[in-house]
C-alpha positions in Angstrom: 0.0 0.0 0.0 1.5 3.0 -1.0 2.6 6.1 1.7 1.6 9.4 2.3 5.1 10.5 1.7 4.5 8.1 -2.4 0.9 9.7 -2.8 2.6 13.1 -2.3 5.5 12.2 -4.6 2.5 11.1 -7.2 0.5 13.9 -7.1 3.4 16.1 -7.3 4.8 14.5 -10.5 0.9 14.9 -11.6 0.9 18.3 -10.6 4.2 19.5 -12.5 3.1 17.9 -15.6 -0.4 19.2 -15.2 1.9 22.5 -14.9 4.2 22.1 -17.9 0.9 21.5 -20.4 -0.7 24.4 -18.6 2.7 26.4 -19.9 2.7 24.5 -23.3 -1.4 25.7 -23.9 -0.5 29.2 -22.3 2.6 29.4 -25.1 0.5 28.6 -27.7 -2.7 30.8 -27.0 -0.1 33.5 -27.1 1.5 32.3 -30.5 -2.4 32.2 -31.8 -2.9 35.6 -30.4 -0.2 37.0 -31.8 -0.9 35.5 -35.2 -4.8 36.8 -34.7 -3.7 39.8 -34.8 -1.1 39.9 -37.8 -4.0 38.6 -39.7 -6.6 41.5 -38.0 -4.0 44.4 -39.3 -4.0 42.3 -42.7 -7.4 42.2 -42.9 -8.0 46.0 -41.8 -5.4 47.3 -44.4 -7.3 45.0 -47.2 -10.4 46.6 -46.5 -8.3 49.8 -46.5 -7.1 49.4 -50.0 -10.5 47.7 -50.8 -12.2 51.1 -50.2 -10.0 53.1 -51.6 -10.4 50.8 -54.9 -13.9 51.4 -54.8 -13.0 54.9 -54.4 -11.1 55.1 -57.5 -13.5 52.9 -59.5 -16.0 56.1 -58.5 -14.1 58.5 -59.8 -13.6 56.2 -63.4 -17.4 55.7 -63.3 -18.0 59.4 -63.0 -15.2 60.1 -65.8 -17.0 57.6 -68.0 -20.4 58.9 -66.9 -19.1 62.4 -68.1 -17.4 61.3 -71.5 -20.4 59.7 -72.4 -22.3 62.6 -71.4 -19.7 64.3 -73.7 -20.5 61.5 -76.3 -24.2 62.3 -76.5 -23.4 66.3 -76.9 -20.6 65.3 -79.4 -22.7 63.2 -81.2 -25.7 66.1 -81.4 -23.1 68.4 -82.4 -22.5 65.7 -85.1 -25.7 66.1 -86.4 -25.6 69.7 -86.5 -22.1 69.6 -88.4 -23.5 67.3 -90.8 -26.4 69.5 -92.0 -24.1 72.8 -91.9 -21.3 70.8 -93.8 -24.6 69.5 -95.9 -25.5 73.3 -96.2 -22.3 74.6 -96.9 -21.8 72.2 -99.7 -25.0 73.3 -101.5 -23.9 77.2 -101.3 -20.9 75.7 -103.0 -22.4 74.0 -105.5 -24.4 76.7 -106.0 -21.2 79.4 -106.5 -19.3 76.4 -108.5 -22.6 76.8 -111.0 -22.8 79.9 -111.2 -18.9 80.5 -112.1 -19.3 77.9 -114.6 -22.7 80.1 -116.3 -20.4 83.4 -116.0 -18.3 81.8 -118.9 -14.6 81.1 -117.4 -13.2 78.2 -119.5 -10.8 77.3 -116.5 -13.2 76.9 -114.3 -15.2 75.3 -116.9 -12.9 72.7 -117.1 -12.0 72.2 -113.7 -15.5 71.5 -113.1 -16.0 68.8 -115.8 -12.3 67.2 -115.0 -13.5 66.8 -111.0 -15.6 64.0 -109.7 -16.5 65.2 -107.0 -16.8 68.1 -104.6 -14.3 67.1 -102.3 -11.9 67.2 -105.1 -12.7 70.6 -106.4 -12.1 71.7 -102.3 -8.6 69.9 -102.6 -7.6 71.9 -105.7 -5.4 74.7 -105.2 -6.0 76.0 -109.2 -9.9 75.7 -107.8 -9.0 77.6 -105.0 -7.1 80.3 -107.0 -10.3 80.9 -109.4 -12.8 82.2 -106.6 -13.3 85.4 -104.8 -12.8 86.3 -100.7 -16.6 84.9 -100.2 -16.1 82.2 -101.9 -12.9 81.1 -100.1 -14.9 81.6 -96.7 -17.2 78.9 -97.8 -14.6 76.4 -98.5 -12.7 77.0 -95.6 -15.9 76.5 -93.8 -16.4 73.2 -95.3 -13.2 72.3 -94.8 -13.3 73.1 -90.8 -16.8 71.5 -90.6 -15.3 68.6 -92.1 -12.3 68.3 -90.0 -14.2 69.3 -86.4 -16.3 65.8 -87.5 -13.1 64.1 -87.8 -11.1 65.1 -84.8 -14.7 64.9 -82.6 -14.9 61.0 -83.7 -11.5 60.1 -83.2 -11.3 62.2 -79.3 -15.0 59.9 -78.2 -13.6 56.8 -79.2 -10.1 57.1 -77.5 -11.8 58.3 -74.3 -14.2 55.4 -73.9 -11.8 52.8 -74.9 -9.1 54.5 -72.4 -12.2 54.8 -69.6 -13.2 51.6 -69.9 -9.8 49.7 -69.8 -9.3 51.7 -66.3 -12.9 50.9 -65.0 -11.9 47.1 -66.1 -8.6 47.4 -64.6 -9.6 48.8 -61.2 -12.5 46.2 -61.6 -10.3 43.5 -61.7 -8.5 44.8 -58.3 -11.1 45.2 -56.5 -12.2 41.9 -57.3 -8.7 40.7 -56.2 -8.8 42.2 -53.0 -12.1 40.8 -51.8 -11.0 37.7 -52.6 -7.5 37.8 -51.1 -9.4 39.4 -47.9 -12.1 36.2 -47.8 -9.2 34.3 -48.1 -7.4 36.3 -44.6 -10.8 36.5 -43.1 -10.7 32.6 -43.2 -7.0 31.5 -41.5 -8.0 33.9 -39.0 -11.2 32.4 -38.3 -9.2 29.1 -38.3 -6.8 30.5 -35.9 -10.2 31.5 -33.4 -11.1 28.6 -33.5 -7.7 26.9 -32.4 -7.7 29.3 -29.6 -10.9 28.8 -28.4 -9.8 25.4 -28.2 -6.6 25.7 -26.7 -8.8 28.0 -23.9 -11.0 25.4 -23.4 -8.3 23.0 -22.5 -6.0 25.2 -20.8 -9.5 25.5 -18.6 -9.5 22.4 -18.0 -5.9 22.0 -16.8 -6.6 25.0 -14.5 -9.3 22.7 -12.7 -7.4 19.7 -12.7 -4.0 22.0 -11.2 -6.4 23.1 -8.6 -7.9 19.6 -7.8 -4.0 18.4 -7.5 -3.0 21.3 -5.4 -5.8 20.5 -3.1 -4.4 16.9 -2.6 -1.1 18.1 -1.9 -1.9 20.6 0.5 -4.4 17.8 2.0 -1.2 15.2 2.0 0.9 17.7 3.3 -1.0 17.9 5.6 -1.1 14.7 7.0 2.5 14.2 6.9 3.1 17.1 9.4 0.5 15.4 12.0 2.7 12.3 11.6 5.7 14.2 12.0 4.1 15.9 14.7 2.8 12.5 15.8 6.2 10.4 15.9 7.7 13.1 17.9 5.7 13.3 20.6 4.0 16.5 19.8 0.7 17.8 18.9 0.4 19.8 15.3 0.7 23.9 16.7 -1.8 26.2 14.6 -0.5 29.1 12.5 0.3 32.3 14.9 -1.5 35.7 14.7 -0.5 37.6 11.2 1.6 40.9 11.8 0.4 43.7 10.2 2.0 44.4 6.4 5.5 46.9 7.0 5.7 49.5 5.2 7.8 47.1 2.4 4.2 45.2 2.5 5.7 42.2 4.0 4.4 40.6 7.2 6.9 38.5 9.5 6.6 34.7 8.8 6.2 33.5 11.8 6.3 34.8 15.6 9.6 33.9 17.0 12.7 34.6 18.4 15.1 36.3 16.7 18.4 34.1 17.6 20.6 35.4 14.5 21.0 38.6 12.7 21.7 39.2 8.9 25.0 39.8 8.1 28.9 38.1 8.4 29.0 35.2 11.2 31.4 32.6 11.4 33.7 33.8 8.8 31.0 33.9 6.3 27.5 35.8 5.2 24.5 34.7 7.0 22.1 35.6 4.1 19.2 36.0 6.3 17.9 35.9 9.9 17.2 32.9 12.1 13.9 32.7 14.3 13.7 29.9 16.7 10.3 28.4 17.1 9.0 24.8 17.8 9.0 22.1 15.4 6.3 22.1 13.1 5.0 26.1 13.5 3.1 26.8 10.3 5.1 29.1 8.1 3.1 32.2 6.1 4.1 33.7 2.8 5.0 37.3 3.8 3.5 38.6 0.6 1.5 37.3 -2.2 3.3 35.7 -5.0 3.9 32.5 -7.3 6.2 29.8 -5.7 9.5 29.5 -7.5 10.8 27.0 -5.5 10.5 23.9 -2.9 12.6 21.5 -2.9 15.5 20.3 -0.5 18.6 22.3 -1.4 21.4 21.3 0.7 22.6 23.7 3.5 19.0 24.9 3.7 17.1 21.4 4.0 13.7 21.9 2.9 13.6 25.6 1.1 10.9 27.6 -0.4 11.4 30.6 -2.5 8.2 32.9 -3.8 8.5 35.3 -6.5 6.5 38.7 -5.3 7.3 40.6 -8.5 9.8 43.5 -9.3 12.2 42.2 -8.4 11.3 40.7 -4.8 11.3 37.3 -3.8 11.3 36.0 -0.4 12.7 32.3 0.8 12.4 30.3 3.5 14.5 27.5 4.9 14.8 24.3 7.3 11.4 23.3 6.7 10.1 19.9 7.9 7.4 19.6 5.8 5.9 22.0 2.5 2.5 23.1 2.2 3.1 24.6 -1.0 4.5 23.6 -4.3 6.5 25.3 -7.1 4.2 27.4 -9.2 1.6 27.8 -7.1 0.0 31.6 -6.6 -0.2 32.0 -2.6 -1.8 34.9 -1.0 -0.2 36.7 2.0 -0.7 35.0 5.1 -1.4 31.7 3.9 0.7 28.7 5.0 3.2 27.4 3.0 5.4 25.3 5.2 6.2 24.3 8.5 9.1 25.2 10.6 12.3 22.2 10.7 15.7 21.5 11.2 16.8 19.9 7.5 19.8 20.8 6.4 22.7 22.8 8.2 20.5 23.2 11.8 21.6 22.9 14.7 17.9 23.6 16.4 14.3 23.6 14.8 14.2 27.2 13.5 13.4 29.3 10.3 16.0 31.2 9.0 14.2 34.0 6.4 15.9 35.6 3.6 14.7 38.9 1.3 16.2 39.3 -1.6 16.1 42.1 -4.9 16.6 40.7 -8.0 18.4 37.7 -6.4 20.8 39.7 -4.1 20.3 38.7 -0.4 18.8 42.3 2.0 19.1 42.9 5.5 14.9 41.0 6.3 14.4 43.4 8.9 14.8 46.4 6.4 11.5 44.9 5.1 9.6 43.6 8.4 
């Protein structure tokens, strides 16, 4: 049948797996995370771009909107070319006749030679024959004629150029919303694997605390037997100091039978307060447990991390009633008073230390 001392062991090794997949899920929630939001500032500046496509799609469309508003005038100015040119052409016809009746054998012959009126206008000889009014009707012709040209060629060149830009920025747009369904997607993936990853890392949170209950339960036990086998009956946890102005609380209530400072020939790293075997030991201020474990000199030794910097340790336990990476609140038990390691008396000797640099405790008390 297995001991207190193997069902601790057990639910310890439990517990600090339990602990290392709890750091394995918390590593990779913030992997997801981070990833999330790559893909959220991806997604935003598509969007971005999308709508300043659409922007410049708005502007074609109103450029094309305009051209072919230009098309339409173009087109009725067209028309009204086409009966002036129509009209002009008559009042030359007209003058070419009437040279011809007036009896000039030049123009006579130009006339009969030409097959048609648009090479009479093309004629310089022609050109020559006829007076100032007459060159104002050719020369209006010829512009009419020319505006119809140039008019045709300008409409055609601005809705093919229009177009191809409306297509273009089109084809963009289109571009983008896909390539932003396609972002929208991995990211909804990577939710999903997060929520996941939550979910279990929820669930190894409960089962940490159900272990951590054990412990403290088997701990427990093994200080009444200690207690038990030596004669003595399991002391309760002294009064609780009020916080210093540090925030820290003394450990225990003792006597102080060592200062900190050199003794012996060597630094004394902390102070020593004698109490009985077995006195509960409290955290002197909230934090995560860094440490408990035997560790030579010190027997059994507990260090908790406080943040900034601060950590405070605590040595010569006989028994633990806490375990590395537990969160303990000020106050609360989380050992009891020994002599393991280099003792010569059951006592707790108490360190501070800044950023892992032993301080005078009673700076802090």
């Amino acid at each position: 049948m297995a001991t207190v001392e193997d069902r601790l062991n057990q639910t310890e090794e439990k517990l600090a797996e339990a602990n290392d997949k709890k750091g394995v899920l918390s590593d990779e929630i913030a992997g997801l995370s981070d990833r999330i939001s790559e893909f959220e500032a991806r997604v935003s500046a598509l969007r971005a771009e999308e709508r300043a496509v659409e922007q410049r799609l708005a502007a074609k469309q109103a450029e094309l909107d305009q051209a072919e508003a230009d098309v339409a005038e173009a087109y009725r100015e067209l028309r009204v070319l086409a009966a002036r040119l129509k009209r002009s052409l008559e009042i030359l016809g007209d003058r070419l006749v009437a040279i011809y009746q007036s009896g000039s054998t030049d123009v006579a012959d130009l006339v009969l030679t030409s097959a048609d009126y648009g090479e009479l206008i093309e004629q310089s000889e022609y050109l020559e024959q006829i007076q100032n009014q007459d060159e104002t009707i050719v020369s209006r012709v010829r512009d009419l004629r020319d505006q119809q040209q140039a008019t045709v060629i300008r409409l055609k060149e601005a809705k093919e150029t229009i177009e191809a830009a409306r297509d273009q920025i089109a084809a963009e747009e289109q571009n983008l919303a896909t390539a932003r369904q396609a972002v929208e997607s991995q990211q909804g993936q990577l939710m999903a694997a997060r929520g996941e990853r939550r979910a279990a890392l929820s669930k190894v949170d409960e089962r940490v605390g159900q272990l951590e209950d054990i412990q403290a339960d088997l701990q427990a036990k093994i200080q009444e037997q200690i207690a038990a086998a030596s004669g003595l009956s399991p002391l309760p946890a002294g009064p609780m100091s009020a916080p210093s102005a540090a925030g820290l609380i003394w450990p225990l209530d003792g006597l102080l039978t060592s200062g900190f400072g050199y003794r012996w020939g060597r630094m004394h790293e902390g102070i020593d307060i004698a109490v009985a075997e077995g006195t509960p030991i409290r955290a002197a201020k909230g934090g995560t447990v860094i440490m408990a474990s035997y560790n030579g000199g010190y027997g059994n030794y507990t260090c908790i991390d406080h943040g900034s910097g601060l950590s405070t340790c605590y040595a010569h336990q006989s028994a633990f009633a806490a375990s590395s990476g537990q969160s303990v609140n000020q106050g609360q038990v989380i050992g009891y008073s020994g002599n393991t390691g280099s003792s010569t008396g059951p006592h707790l000797h108490f360190e501070v230390r800044i950023n892992g640099a032993a301080q005078d405790p009673m700076g802090y008390l």
